[in-house]
C-alpha atoms as an extended CHARMM CRD file, in Angstrom:
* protein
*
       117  EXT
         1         1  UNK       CA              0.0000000000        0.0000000000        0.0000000000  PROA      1               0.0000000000
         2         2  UNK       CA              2.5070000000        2.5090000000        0.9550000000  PROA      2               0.0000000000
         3         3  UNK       CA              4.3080000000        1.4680000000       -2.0120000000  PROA      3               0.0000000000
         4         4  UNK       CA              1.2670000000        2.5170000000       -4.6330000000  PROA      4               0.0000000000
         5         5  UNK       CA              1.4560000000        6.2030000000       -3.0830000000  PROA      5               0.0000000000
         6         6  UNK       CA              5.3690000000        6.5580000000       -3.6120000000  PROA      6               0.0000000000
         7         7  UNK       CA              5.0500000000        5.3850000000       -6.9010000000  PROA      7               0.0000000000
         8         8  UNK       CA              1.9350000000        7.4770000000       -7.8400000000  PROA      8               0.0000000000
         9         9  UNK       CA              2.5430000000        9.9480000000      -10.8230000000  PROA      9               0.0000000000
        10        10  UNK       CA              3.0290000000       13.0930000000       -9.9390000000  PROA      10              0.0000000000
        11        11  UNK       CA              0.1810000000       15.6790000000      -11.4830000000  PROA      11              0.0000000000
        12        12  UNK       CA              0.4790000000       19.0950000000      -12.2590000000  PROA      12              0.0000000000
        13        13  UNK       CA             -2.0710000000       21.1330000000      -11.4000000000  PROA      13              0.0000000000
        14        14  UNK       CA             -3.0230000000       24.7300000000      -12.6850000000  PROA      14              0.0000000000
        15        15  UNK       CA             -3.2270000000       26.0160000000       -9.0960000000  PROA      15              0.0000000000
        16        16  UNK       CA              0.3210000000       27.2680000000       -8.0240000000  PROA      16              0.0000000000
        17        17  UNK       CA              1.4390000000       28.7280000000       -4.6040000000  PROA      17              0.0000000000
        18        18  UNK       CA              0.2700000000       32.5780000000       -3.8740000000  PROA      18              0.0000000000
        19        19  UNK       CA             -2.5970000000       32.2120000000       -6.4990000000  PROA      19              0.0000000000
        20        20  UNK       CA             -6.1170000000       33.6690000000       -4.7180000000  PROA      20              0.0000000000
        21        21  UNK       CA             -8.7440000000       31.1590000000       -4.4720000000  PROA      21              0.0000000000
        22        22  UNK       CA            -12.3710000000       30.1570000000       -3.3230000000  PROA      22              0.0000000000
        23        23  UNK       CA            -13.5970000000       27.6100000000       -1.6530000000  PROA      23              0.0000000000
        24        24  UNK       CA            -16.3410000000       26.0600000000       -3.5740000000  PROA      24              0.0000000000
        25        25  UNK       CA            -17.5070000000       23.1230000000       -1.3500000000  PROA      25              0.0000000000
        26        26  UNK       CA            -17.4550000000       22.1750000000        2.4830000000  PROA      26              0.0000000000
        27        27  UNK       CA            -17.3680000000       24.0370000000        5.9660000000  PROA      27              0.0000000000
        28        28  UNK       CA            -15.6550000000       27.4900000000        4.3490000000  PROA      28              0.0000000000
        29        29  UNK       CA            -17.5840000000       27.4660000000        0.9180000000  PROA      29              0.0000000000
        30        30  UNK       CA            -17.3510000000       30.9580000000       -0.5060000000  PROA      30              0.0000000000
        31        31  UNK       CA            -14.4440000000       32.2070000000        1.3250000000  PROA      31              0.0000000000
        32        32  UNK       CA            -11.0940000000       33.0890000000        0.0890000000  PROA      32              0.0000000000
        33        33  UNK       CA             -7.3700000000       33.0480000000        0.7050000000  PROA      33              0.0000000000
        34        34  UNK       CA             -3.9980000000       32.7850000000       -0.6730000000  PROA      34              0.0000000000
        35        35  UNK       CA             -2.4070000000       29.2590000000       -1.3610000000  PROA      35              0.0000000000
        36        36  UNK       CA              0.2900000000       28.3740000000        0.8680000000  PROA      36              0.0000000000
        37        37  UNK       CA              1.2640000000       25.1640000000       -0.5530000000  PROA      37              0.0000000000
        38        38  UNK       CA              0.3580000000       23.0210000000       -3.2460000000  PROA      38              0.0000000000
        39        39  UNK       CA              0.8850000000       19.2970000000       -1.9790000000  PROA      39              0.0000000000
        40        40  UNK       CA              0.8850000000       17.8210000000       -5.3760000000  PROA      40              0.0000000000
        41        41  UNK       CA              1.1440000000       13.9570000000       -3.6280000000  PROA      41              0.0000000000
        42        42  UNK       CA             -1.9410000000       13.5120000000       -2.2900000000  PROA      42              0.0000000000
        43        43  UNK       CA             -3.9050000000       16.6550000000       -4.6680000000  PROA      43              0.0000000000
        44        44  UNK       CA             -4.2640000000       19.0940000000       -1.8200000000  PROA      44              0.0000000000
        45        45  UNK       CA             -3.9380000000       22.5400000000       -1.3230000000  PROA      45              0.0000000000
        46        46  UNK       CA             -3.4810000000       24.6940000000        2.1560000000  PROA      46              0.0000000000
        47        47  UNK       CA             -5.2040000000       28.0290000000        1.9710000000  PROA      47              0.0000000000
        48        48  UNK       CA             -4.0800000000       30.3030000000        4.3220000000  PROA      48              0.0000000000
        49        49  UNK       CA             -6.8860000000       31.5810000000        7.7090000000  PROA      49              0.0000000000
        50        50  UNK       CA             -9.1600000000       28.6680000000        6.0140000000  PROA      50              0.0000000000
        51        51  UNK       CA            -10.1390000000       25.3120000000        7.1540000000  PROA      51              0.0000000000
        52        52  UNK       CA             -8.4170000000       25.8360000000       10.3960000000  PROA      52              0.0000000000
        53        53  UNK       CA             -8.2170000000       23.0590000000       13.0360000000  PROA      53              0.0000000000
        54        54  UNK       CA             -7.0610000000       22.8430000000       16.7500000000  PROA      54              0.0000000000
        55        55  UNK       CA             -4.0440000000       20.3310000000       17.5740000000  PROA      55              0.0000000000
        56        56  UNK       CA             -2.7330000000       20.1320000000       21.0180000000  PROA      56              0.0000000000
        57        57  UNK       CA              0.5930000000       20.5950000000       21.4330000000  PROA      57              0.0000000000
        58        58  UNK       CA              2.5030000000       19.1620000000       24.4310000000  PROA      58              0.0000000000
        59        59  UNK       CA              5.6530000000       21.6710000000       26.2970000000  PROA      59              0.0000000000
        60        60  UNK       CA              8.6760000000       21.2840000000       25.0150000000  PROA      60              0.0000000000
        61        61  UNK       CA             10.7380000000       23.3940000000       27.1660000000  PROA      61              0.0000000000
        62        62  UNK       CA             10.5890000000       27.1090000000       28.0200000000  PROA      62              0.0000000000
        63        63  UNK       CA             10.9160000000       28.2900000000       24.1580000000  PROA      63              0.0000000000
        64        64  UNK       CA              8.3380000000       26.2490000000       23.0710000000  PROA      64              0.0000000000
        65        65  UNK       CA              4.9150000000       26.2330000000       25.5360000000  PROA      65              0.0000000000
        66        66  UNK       CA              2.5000000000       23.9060000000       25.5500000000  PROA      66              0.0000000000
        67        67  UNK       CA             -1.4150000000       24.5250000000       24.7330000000  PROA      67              0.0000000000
        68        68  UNK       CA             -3.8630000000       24.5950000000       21.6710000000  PROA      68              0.0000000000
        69        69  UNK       CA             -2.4730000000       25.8730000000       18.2500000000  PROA      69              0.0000000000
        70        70  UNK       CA             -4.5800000000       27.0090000000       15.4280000000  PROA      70              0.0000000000
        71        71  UNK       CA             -3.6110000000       26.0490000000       11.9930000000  PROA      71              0.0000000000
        72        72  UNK       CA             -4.3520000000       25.3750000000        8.2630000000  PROA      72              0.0000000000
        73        73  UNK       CA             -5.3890000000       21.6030000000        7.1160000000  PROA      73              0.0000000000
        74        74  UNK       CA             -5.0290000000       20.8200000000        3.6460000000  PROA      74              0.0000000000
        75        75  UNK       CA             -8.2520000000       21.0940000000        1.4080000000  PROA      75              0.0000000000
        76        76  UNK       CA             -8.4610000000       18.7350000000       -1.7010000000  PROA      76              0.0000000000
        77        77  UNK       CA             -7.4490000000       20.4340000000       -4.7880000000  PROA      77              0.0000000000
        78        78  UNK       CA            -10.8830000000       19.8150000000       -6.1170000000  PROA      78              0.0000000000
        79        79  UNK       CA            -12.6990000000       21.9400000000       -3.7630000000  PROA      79              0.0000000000
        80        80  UNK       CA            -11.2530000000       25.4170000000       -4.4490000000  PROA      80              0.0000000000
        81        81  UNK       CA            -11.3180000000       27.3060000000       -7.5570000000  PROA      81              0.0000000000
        82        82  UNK       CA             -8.9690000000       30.2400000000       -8.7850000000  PROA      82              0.0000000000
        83        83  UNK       CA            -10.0850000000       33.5050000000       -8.3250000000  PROA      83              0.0000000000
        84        84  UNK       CA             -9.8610000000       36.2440000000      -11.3590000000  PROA      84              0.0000000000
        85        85  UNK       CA             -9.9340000000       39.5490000000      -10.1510000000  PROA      85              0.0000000000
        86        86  UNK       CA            -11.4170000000       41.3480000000      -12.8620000000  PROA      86              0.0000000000
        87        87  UNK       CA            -14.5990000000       38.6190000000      -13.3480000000  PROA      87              0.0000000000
        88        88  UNK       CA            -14.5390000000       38.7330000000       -9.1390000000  PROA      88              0.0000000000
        89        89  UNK       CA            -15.9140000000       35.2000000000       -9.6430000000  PROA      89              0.0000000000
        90        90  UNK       CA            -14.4700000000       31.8300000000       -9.3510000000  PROA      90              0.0000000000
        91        91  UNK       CA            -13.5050000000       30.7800000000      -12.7490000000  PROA      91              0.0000000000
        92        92  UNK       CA            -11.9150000000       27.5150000000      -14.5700000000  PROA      92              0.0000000000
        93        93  UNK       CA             -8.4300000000       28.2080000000      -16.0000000000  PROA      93              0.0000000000
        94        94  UNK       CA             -7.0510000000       27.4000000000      -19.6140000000  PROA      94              0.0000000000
        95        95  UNK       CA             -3.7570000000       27.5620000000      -20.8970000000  PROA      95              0.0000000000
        96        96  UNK       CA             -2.9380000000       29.6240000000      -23.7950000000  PROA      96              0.0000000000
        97        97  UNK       CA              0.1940000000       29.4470000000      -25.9210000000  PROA      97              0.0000000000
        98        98  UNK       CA              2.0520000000       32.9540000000      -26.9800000000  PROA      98              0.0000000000
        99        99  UNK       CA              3.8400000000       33.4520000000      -30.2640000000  PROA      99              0.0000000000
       100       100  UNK       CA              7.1530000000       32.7930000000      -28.7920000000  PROA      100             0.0000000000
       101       101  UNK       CA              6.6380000000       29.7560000000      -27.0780000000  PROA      101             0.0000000000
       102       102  UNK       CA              5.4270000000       30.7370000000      -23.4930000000  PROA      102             0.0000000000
       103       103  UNK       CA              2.3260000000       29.2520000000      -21.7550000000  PROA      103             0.0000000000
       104       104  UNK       CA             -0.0680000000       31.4780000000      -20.0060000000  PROA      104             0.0000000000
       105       105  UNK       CA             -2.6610000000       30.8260000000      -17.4880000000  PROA      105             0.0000000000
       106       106  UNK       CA             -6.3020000000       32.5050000000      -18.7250000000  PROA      106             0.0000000000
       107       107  UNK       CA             -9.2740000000       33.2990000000      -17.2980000000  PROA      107             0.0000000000
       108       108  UNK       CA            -12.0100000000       30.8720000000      -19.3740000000  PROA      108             0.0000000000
       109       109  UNK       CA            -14.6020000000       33.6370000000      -18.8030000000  PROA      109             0.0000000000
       110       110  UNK       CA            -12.8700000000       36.9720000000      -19.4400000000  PROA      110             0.0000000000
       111       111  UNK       CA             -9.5100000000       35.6880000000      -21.1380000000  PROA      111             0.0000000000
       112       112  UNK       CA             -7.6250000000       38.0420000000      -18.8070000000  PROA      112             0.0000000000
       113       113  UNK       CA             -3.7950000000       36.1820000000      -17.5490000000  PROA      113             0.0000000000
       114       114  UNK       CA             -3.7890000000       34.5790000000      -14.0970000000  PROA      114             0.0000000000
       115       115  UNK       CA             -0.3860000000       34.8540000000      -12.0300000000  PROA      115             0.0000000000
       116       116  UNK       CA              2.9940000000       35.7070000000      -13.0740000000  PROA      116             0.0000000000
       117       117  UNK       CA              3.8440000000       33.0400000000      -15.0640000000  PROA      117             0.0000000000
């Protein structure tokens, strides 16, 4: 088993780190945030001040103090959508080829470049 997951292909996604997204299904459906981290592995994304859960931390030592941290949990890739600024919607994202031979992210419903490819 743990085997099949090493070997897994790795998939590239058209979400990249720092791109704004929304959440388009569970607990913070409609909210957005910045991506953190793309885990490509398992198709997940963290998003940051979403989908926050509470872990309990034990003391270890005086610089580091024991209690309940807040952080981000992974969503699955499929449950966000990038966010175009200019449609101020959630939108699907194609990939458009230049004259010389550079690939662009696009907006599907305005045509407008995502990121800073």
């Amino acid at each position: 088993m743990a085997a099949a997951k090493r070997d897994a292909p790795r998939v590239n996604y058209k979400i990249k780190k720092n791109d704004l997204v929304m959440v388009v299904a569970g607990r913070d459906r409609g909210k957005t945030g910045k991506v953190m981290r793309v885990l490509r592995e398992h198709g997940r994304v963290v998003v940051e001040r979403l989908n926050l859960v509470k872990r309990h931390s034990k003391a270890r030592g005086a610089q580091s103090p024991g209690g309940i941290i807040e952080k981000e949990a992974a969503l699955d890739i499929s449950n966000v959508m990038i966010f175009c600024d200019r449609c101020n919607a959630p939108v699907r994202v194609g990939i458009k080829a230049a004259a010389d031979n550079t690939k662009a992210r696009v907006c599907r419903r305005c045509g407008e470049t995502i990121g800073n490819d």
